[in-house]
N, C-alpha and C positions, 0 to 999 in steps of 0.2 A: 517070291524069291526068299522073302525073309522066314518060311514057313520050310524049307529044305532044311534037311540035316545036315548037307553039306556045302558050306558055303564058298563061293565063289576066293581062290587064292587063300583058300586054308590051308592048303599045302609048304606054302612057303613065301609069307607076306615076312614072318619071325620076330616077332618081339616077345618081350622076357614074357613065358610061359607059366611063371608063376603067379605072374597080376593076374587080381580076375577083375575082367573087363568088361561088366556088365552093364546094363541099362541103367539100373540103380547106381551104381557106384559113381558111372561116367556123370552122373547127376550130381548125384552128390560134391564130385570134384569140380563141378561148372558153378555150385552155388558157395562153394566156399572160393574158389577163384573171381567170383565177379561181387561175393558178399562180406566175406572173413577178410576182417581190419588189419592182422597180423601180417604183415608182408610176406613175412618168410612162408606161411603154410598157404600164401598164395603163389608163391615159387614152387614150391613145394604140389601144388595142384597142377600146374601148369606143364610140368614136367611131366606127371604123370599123364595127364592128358594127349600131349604129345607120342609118348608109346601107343597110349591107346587108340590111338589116329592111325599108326599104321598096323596095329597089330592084328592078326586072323578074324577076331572077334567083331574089328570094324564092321565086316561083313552083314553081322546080325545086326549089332545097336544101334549102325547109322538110320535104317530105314524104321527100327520100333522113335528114334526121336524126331521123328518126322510127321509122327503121330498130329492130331490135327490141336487134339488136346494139351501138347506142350507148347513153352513161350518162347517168344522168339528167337531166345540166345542159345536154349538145347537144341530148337530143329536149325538152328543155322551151324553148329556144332556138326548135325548128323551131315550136311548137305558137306560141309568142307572135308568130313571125316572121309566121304564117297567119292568127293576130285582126286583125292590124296591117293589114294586106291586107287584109282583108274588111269592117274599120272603116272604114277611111279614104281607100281604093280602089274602094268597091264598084262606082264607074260605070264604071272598068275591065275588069269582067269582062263578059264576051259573055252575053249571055240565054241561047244554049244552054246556056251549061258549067252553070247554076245546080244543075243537078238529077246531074251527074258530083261538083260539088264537095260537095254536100251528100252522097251515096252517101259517097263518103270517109271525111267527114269524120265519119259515123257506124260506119263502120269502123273508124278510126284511135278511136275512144272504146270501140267494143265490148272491144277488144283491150288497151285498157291499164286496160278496167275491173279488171284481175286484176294490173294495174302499177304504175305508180309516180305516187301520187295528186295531188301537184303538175302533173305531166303532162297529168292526167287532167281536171284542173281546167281547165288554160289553151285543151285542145282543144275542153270544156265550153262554156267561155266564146266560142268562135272561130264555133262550131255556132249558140248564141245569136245571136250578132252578127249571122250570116248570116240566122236564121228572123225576128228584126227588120228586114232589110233585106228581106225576100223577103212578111213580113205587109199587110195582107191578100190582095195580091190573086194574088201568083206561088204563095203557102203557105196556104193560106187555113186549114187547120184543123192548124196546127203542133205545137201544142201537143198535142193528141189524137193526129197521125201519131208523135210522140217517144213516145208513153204507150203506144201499140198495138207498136211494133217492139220496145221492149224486153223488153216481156212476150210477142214470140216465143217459143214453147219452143224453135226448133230452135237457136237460139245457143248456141256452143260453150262460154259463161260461166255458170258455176253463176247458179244461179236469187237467192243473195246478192246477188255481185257485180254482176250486171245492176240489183237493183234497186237498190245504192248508187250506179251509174251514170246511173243516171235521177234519182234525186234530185239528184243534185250538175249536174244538166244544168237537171233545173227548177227549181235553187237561182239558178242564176247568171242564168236569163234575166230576171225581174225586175230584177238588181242590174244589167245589162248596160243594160236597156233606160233606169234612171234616170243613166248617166254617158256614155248614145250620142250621137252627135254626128247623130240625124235633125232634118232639119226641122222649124220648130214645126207646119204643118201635116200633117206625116209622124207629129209623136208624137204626134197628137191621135188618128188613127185605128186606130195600133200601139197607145195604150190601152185603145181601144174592145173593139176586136179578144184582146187581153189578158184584159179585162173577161169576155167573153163565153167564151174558153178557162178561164177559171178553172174553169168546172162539169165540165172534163176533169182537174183537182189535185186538186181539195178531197174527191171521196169514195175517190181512192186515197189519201191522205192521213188519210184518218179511218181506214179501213180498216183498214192498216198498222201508225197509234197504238194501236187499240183491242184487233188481236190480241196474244193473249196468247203466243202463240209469236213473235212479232218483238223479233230480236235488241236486244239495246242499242243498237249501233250504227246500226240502222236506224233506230231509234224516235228518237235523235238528231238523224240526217238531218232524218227527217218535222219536227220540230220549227223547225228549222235555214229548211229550205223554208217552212212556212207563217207562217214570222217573214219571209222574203223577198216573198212573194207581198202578206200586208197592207198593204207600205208602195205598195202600188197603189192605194190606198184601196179595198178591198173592203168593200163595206156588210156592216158591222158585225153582223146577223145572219145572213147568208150565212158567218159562222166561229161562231156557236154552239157548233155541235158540236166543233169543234176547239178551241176556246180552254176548252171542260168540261173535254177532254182532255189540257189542258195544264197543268190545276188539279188533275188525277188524278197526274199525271206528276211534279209537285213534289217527291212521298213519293219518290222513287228519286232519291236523292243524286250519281248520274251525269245523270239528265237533268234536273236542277236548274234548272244556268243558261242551258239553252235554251228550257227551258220559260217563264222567267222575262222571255227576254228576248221571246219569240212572243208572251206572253201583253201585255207592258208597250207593243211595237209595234203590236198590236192594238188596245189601247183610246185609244192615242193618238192615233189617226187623227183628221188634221181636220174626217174630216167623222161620225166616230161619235157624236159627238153627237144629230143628228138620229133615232137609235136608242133611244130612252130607255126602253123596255120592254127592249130588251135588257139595256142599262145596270143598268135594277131587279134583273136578273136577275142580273147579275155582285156587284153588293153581299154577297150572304149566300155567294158563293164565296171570295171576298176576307175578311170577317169567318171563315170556316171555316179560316182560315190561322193567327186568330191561338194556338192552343196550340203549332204547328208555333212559332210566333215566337217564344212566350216559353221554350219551351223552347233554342232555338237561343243566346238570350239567357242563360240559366243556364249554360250551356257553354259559351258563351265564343263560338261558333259566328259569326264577322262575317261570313261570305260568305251562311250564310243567313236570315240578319237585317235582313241590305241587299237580298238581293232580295224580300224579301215587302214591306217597306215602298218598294221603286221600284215593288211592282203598289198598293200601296194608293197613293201617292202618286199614282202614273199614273191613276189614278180618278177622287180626288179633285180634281188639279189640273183637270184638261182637262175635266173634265166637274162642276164644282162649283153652274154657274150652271144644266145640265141639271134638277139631281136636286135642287137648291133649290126648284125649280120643284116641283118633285112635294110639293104641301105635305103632301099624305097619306101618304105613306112616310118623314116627317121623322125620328123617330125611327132607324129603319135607316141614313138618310146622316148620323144623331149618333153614331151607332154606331164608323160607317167614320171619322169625323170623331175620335173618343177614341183609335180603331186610331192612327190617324195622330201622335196625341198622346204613345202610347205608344213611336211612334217615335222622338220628340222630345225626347223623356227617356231615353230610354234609356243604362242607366249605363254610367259608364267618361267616362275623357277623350278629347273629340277633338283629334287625329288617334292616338292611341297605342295606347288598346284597345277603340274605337269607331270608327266610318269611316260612320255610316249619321245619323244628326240633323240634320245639314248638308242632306240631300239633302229636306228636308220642308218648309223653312223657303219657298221659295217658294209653296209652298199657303197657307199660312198666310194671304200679301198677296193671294192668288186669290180665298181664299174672302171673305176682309175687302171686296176691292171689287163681289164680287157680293152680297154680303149689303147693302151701302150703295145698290147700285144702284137696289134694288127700289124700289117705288113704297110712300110713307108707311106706308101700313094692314101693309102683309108686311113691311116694315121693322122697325115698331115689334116685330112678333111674333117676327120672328127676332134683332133684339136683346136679347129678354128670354131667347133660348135661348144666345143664345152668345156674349153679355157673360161669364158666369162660365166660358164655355171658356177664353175671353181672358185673363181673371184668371189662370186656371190655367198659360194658358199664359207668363205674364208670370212667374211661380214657375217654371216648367222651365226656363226660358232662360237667367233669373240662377241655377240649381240649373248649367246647362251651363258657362253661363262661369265659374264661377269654379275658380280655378289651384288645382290638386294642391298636395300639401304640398311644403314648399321641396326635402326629399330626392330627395322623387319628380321631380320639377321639374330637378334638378339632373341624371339620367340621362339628360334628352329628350337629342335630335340640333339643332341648329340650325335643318332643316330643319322638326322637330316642333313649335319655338316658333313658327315663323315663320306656318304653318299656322294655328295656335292663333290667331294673335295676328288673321289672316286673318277666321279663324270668327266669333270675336267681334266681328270690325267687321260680318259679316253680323247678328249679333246684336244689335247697337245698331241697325244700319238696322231690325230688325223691329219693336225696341222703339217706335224714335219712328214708325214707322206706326202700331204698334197705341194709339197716343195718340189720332187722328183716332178713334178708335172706344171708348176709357175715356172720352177724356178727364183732368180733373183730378183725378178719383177713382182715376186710376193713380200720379201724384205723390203723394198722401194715403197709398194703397195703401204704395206703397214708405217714405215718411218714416214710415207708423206701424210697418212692420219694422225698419228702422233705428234707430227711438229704444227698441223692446222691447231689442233685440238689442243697444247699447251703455249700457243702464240694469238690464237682466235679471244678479244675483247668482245665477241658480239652475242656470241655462247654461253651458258650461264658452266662453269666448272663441275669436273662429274670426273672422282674419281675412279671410279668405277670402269669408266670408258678406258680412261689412263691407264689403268693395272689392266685390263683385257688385252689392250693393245700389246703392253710388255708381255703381257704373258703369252701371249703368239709369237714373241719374237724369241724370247724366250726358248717356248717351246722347239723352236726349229738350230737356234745357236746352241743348243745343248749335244746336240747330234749329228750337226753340218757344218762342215770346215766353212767358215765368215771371213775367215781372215782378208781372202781378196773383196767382200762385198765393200763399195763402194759409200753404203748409208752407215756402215759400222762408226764412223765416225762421227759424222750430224748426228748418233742417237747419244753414242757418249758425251758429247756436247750439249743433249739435251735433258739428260738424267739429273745433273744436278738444279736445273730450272722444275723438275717437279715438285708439287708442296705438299708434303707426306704428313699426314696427319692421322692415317688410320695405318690399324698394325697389317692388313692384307697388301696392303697396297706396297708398304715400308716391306714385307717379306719379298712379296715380286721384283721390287726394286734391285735387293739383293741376292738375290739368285738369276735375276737377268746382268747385273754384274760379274758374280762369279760365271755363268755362260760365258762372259768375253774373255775371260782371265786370257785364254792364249792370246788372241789378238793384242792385248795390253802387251802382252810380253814382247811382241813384234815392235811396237809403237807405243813407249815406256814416259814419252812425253805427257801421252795422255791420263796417267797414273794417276796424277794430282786432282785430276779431276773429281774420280770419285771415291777413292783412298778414304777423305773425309768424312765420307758417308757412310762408310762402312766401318771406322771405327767410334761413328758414333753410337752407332746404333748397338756395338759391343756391351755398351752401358746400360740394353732395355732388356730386363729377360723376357719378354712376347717375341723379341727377334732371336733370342738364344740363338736356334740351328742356321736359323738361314745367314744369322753375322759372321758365325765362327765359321761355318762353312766357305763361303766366300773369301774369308779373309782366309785361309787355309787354301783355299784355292790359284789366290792371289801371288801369297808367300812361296806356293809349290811353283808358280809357272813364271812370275818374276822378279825370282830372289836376286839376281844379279843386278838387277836395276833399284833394290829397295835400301839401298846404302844410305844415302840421303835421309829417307823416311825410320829408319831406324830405332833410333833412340823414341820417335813420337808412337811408334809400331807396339814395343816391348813395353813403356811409360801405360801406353792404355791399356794395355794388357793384363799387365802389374797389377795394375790397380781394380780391374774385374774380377781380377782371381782371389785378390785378396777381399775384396766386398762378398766374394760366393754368390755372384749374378747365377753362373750357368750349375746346370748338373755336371755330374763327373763326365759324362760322355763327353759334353761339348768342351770340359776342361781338358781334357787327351785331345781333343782337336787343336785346341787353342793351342797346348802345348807344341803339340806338331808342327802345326801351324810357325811358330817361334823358331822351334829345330830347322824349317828350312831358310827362315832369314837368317838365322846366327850363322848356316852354313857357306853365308855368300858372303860373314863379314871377314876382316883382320883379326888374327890369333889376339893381339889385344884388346879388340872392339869385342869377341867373341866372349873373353873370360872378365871383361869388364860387366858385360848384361849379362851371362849364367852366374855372377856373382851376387847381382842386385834382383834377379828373378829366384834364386835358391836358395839365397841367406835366408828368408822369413822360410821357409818350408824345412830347413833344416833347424833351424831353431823349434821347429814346432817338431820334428820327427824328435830331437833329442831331449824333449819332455815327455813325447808319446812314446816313443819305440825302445825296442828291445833291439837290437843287431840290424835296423835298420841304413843306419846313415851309411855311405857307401866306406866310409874314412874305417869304421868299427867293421866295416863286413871283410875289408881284405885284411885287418888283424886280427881276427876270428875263422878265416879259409882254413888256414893249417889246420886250426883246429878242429874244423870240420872235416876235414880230408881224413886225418886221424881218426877221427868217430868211425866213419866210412870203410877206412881199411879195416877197421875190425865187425862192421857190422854190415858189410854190403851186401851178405844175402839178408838182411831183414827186411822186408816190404816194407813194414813202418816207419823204421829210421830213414829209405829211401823217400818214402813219400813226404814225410816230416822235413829232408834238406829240399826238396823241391819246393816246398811248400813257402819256406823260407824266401826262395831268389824267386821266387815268380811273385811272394809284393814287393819284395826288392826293387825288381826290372820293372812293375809296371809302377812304384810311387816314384822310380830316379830317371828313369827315362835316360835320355841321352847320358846322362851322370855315371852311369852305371858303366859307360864304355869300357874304361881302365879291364873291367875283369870279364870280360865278355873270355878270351883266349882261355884262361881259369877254367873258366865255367861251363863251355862245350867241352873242354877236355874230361872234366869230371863228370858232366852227364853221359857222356859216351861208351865212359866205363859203367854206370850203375847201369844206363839200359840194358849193355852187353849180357851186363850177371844177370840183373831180371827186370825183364820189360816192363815197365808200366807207364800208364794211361798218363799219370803226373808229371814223368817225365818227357814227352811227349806234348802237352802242353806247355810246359815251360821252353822247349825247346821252339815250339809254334810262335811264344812271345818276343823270343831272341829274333824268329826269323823276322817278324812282322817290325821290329824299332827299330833292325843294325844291319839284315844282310843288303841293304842297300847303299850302305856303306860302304867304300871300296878298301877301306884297313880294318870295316871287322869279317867281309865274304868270306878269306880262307877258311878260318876256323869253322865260322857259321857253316860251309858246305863242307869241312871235312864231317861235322855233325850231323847235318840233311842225310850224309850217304849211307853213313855210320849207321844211322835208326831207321832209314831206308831198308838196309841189305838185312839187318836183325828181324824187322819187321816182315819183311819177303818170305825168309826165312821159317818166322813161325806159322808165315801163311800155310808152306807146306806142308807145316806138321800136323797143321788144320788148326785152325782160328775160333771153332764155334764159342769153343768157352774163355775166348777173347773179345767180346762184343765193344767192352770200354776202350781195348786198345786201339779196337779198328775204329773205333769213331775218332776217338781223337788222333790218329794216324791220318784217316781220310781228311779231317778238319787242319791238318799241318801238311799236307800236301798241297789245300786249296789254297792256305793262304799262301806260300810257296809261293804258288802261279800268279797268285794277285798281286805279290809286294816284288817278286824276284825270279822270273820267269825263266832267266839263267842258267836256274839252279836244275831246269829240265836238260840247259844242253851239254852239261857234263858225261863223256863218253860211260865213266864207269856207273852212270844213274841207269839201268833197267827200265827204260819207259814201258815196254811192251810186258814187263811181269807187275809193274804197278800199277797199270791200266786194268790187265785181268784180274790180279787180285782187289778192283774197285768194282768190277761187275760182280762178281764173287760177295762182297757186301751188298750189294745193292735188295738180293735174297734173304738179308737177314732176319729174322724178328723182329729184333727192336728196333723202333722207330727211331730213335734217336742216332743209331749206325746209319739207316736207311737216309735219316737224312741228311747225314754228312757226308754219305758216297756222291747224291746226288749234288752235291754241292760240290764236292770235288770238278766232277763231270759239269757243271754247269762253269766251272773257270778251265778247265779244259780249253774246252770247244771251242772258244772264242779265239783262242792262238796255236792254231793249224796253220794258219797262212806265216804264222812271226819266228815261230818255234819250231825247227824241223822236225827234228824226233819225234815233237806231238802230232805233226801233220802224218808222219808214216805210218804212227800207231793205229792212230784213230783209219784211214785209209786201209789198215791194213785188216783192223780188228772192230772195226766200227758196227759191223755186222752185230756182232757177237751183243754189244751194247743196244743194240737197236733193240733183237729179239730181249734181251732179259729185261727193258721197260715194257716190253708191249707184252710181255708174262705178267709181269707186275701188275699193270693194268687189268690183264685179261684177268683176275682175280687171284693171284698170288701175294700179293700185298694190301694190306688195312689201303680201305676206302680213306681215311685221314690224309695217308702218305702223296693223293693222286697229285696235286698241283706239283710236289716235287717234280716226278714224273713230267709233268706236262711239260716244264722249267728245263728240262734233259732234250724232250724233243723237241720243244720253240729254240734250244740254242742248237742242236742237229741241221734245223729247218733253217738256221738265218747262218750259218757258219758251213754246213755241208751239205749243201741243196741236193747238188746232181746226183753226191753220193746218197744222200735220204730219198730221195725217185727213185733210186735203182733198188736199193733192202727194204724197203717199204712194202715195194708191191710182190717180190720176192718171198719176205716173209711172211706176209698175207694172204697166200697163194695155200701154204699146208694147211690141206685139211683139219678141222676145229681147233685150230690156233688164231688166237690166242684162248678162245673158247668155243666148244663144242656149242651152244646156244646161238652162235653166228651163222647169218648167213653171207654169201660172199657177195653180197650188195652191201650190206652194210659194213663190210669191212672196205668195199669198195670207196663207199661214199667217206669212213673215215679216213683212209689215204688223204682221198682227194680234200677233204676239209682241213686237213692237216698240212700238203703240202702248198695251198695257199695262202697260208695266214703267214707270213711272216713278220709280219711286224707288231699286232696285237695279242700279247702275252695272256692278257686276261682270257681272250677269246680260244685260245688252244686249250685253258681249265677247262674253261664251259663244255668243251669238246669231248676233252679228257673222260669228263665227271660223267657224262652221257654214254660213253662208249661203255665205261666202266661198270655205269648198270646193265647197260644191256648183256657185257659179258657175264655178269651173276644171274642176270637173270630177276632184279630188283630194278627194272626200267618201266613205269608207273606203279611200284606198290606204295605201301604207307612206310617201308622202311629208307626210302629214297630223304623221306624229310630229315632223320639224324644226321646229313651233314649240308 
């Protein structure tokens, strides 16, 4: 082929016709690319190499670098040069050539069967691409023509290497065919086609595993292969015999993790479910594992401890509601169900000398929502079977979370805390699910350990137990009205009997505190109890967030009750702020914090403590500042209004008065009220004349200290509507070369919804033109717009049911929002931006269920949407992965992140590693 004059897709491959694209040069540009120190003339090579990849020429130079006599990186060059071709040009090649370039191109494989395996791989892959483009009807028994030549005896290549040759050719056509760019009508019949070749893999493939003379190597291959061929969805009994053999293959510590992984690809299939005999059958293969496990576990063994529990997990999860079903085999899936358990406990700490517990914990919510599903009478039955799993399981989780001894503790890495700290927020999410399923016999459960365990003389003391325990309880009173439980009280009665000596333990303390705040509000006797505890600990900075938190917590929910406590309240406060304990964050809390005690006192109790908390801060502004102190800024207004009148089309002078009251407002806080009325009335007008970004934020800050206020809302909403309707406004005119405004417009809507929810039921607020003009960003370029819409949209959502207007919008228009994340996904937006995304649909998914079931499968349904590279199983299976998770957030990323390459089409390359 490479000796024609005319070569294949010369007609119209097209690239810049003045490079000359020759063997030499392409050479040349590969040694200064992989050898020239100069960065840029290796950009510079790289670039050019790329044209040369698809350009007419390809045609000649890929097969002369294939030569036998170049090194590895040119003929691996030539081989990717000739996938590229035949991917993405196919309609360039002439009908004749099909059957010269396939001759070749099994040529060029036979020969470097015995060479250089990356080589080997990418001509693999090129072969593929072509028997996909040529299926069914130019190739029609492809797969069987590749299995019949290679086991030619007359090929020059030992009777090995031909068959590592053929594996590595049937390894890649399935992975080729799931990232090929055919038409969705083209992949429907290339699977079929697939479908029906498989009965030409699967008994050379058993064949091969089962002899006993087949190398390691080979037996790896087979493995490697029929982990490729199942993600075709091959009905799940049609791999019987292969997937035995991959249960056999475990015991050989080389073919481990291939086994592991063929076997975990296999049951995962979306649709092996509908297999449940098979299913039955895999149970007692997977329980056959577990001495292999525990043994693995006594050695210390994490790699094969982690993969027995990813096949029992792989079982369990994806097939939980199949084998539930089988009520007569319940028993054996209680079995698999304990396997799992035993996963879950498994000692050591995660992430340091454990790495496998984490990975179970989504079965866990699998099994819990198919056990609820059922219908009353199987409900009742299987709650009496695995209520005490539950129980049990609620003891391994707090046995998981809790922190090693401080030594040990003290050698982690950064990276190992941070992990940790990670695991256990999944660990609270599972706690307060598994509540929907105790119930309050799990608060009982936990307070009657807690009071053995800080009343128990016989026990040697372990704080560690102590803080796991809060932190279960914790975990569930953050998120579940307590107020009627019963133990809420014996626990408050028992918090300040613990003896807190480590900072983990002192943090959990106070944030199981702040958890009770409302319940204190109800029953304001108990206050005293642990009040003291919490402003002691105001004095530690290792407690900084979780004190001020708390006590902010406290302030917010029983200001009316803290009159009493007052003076001792503001006195310790005073005196932290003036020490410079905390950072500025946690000082705006503390401050807050303050604002809603002083709001519950007497007008004279009031200006007696803003006087002894803001004299030292105003003495110190009126050494440091310029026009700061509030007293100097309203006899300076005038003055500023005058600048104003004369310069209010100037951006500068606008930005420069904004700039001014926004450290205003955020160094005087509540102080600043007097001229709140002033000050919306004059931003109202600059935005009017010309919008900007500045003003917009300052107005975000006024909303966020005062519009909950009931004497500063008017003005604050006649300003909300004011840079609402300006805003709207320039949407029409089109926004693009507004990117600044719209973020910080999006970012003063969110907070809006956060601080003053109100301010949406105003009849003349346009929800339905502010809602589209936030999908409308959600499109933009820049990330930093992108991620303020979604943020917007993620305070949305949540008050549909509180908020009318937002319920009808989203109702009405929710669609519209649905499709422009799953565009975004589908690849219209930076791979950086996904978790946003994600964050949009986990609050769609926990806030508009029925209605996300209904535009889910709807918009899923048009053809190559969100990307043509889908098949409609895998859009399928992301539905359905999406509209179960509700409650773990992390886990709809992971989701997210997954869909997202496969819609680029970057779903196992090496570019998948950049995020």
């Amino acid at each position: 082929m490479e000796r024609r004059e005319e070569q294949p897709g010369a007609a119209g491959a097209g690239a810049a016709p003045a490079l000359d694209f020759t063997v030499e040069n392409v050479e040349k540009a590969l040694h200064q690319l992989y050898y020239d120190p100069n960065i840029e003339n290796k950009n510079l090579a790289q670039k050019w190499l790329m044209q040369a990849q698809v350009s007419p020429q390809a045609w000649h130079f890929s097969w002369q670098l294939l030569q036998p006599n170049k090194v590895p990186e040119i003929q691996y060059f030539g081989a990717s040069a000739l996938h590229i071709k035949i991917s993405r040009y196919w309609s360039d090649i002439p009908t004749d050539q099909y059957e010269s370039l396939k001759a070749q191109l099994f040529t060029q494989i036979t020969r470097f069967a015995s060479g250089s395996k990356i080589v080997l791989t990418r001509l693999c892959v090129a072969l593929a691409s072509l028997a996909l483009s040529m299926m069914p009807d130019a190739w029609p028994c492809a797969v069987a023509d590749m299995v019949r030549l290679f086991q030619a005896e007359d090929s020059p290549v030992d009777g090995q290497g031909r068959c590592l040759a053929l594996l590595e050719l049937l390894t890649v056509l399935p992975e080729e065919f799931q990232t090929s760019r055919l038409p969705q009508y083209r992949k429907s019949l290339v699977r079929a086609s697939l479908a029906v070749e498989c009965g030409a893999v699967f008994p050379l493939l058993e064949q091969l595993l089962q002899q006993p003379s087949s190398p390691s190597c080979v037996r790896q291959k087979v493995l490697k292969c029929f982990s490729s061929w199942v993600q075709l969805e091959v009905p799940l009994q049609d791999c019987e015999a292969l997937i035995q053999a991959a249960f056999a293959a475990l015991q050989d510590s080389e073919l481990f993790d291939s086994s592991v992984e063929a076997i975990v690809n296999a049951i995962s299939q979306p649709d092996a479910q509908r297999y449940v005999n098979t299913l039955l059958k895999l149970i007692p293969l997977v329980l056959g594992l577990q001495d292999q496990l525990r043994q693995a576990v006594q050695n210390g063994d994490m790699e094969t401890s982690h993969g027995i529990c990813r096949i029992a997990v792989a079982l369990g999860e994806n097939h939980s509601r199949a084998l539930l079903d089988q009520v007569e085999h319940w028993q054996s899936f209680l079995a698999l169900v304990n396997m799992i358990m035993f996963c879950t406990g498994i000692p050591g700490h995660f992430p340091v000398n454990e790495t496998t517990s984490s990975l179970t914990l989504t079965f866990w919510y699998t099994l819990q929502d198919d056990i609820l599903s059922f219908e009353a009478e199987k409900q009742a039955v299987y709650q009496q079977v695995y209520r005490p799993v539950y129980f049990q399981l609620v003891d391994v989780l707090l046995h998981k979370a809790q922190f090693p001894s401080d030594e040990e503790y003290g050698f982690w890495s950064s990276d190992e805390k941070e992990q940790f700290r990670i695991y256990r927020v999944d660990i609270s999410d599972t706690l307060m699910y598994v509540y929907e399923m105790l119930g309050a016999e799990l608060l009982s459960n936990l307070y009657d350990k807690l009071g053995r365990l800080l009343t128990s003389s016989e026990e040697p003391y372990s704080w560690q137990h102590t803080e796991a325990l809060l932190y279960g309880f914790q975990s569930i009173a953050e998120t579940i009205d307590v107020n009627y439980s019963d133990v809420v009280p014996g626990l408050i009665g028992l918090i300040p009997r613990i003896s807190i000596s480590n900072v983990q333990l002192a943090d959990t303390v106070m944030f199981t505190i702040g958890a009770l705040s409302e319940w204190l509000a109800d029953h304001p006797v108990m206050i005293n109890s642990v009040l003291p505890l919490v402003l002691h600990a105001l004095g530690n900075p290792e407690l900084s967030i979780s004190s001020v938190s708390t006590l902010k917590k406290i302030c917010r929910e029983c200001k009316y009750d803290l009159p009493p406590y007052a003076a001792n309240i503001v006195a310790v406060s005073q005196d932290v702020l003036m020490k410079q304990i905390h950072k500025t964050s946690q000082c705006m809390w503390l401050m807050q914090a303050l604002g809603f005690l002083l709001s519950a006192l007497q007008v004279e109790e009031i200006l007696k403590n803003l006087h002894s908390l803001i004299s030292p801060y105003i003495q110190q502004l009126e050494k440091l500042a310029e026009e700061i102190v509030v007293v100097v800024l309203q006899q300076v207004f005038q003055l500023i209004q005058k600048v104003l009148s004369k310069w209010l089309n100037d951006a500068q002078v606008v930005e420069a008065v904004c700039a001014i009251f926004e450290k205003s407002v955020k160094t005087l806080l509540d102080d600043f009220a007097p001229m709140v009325p002033q000050l919306c009335e004059m931003l109202g007008r600059m935005y009017s004349t010309i919008p900007q970004a500045s003003a917009l934020d300052l107005t975000r800050q006024l909303v966020h200290i005062f519009a909950h206020e009931p004497a500063h809302f008017p003005p604050i909403e006649a300003l909300f509507l004011l840079v609402t309707s300006v805003t709207l406004t320039l949407f029409q005119q089109g926004p693009r070369d507004h990117p600044d405004i719209v973020d910080s417009f999006m970012q003063l809507l969110a907070q809006a919804l956060k601080r003053k929810p109100d301010l949406f039921l105003c009849e003349r607020l346009d929800v339905k033109a502010v809602f589209q003009c936030a999908v409308l960003a959600l499109k933009f370029p820049e990330a930093p717009t992108v991620k303020a819409s979604c943020g917007f949209f993620t305070e949305l959502l949540p008050r549909c049911g509180e908020v009318g207007p937002v319920g009808k919008v989203v109702q009405e228009d929710g669609c519209m929002l649905l499709i422009a994340v799953l565009e975004a996904i589908g690849g219209q937006a930076s791979r950086s931006l996904m978790d946003c995304f994600a964050d949009i649909l986990f609050a769609l998914n926990k806030h508009c269920f029925s209605l996300l079931s209904v535009w889910i499968k709807e918009a899923l349904q048009s053809p190559g949407f969100p990307s043509a590279r889908l098949s409609p199983e895998q859009k399928d299976t992301f539905s359905q992965q999406i509209l179960r998770e509700r409650v773990n957030k992390r886990r709809v990323k992971e989701m997210v992140k997954e869909f997202t390459l496969l819609c680029r089409g970057l779903h196992g390359t090496d570019y998948t590693a950049d995020y």
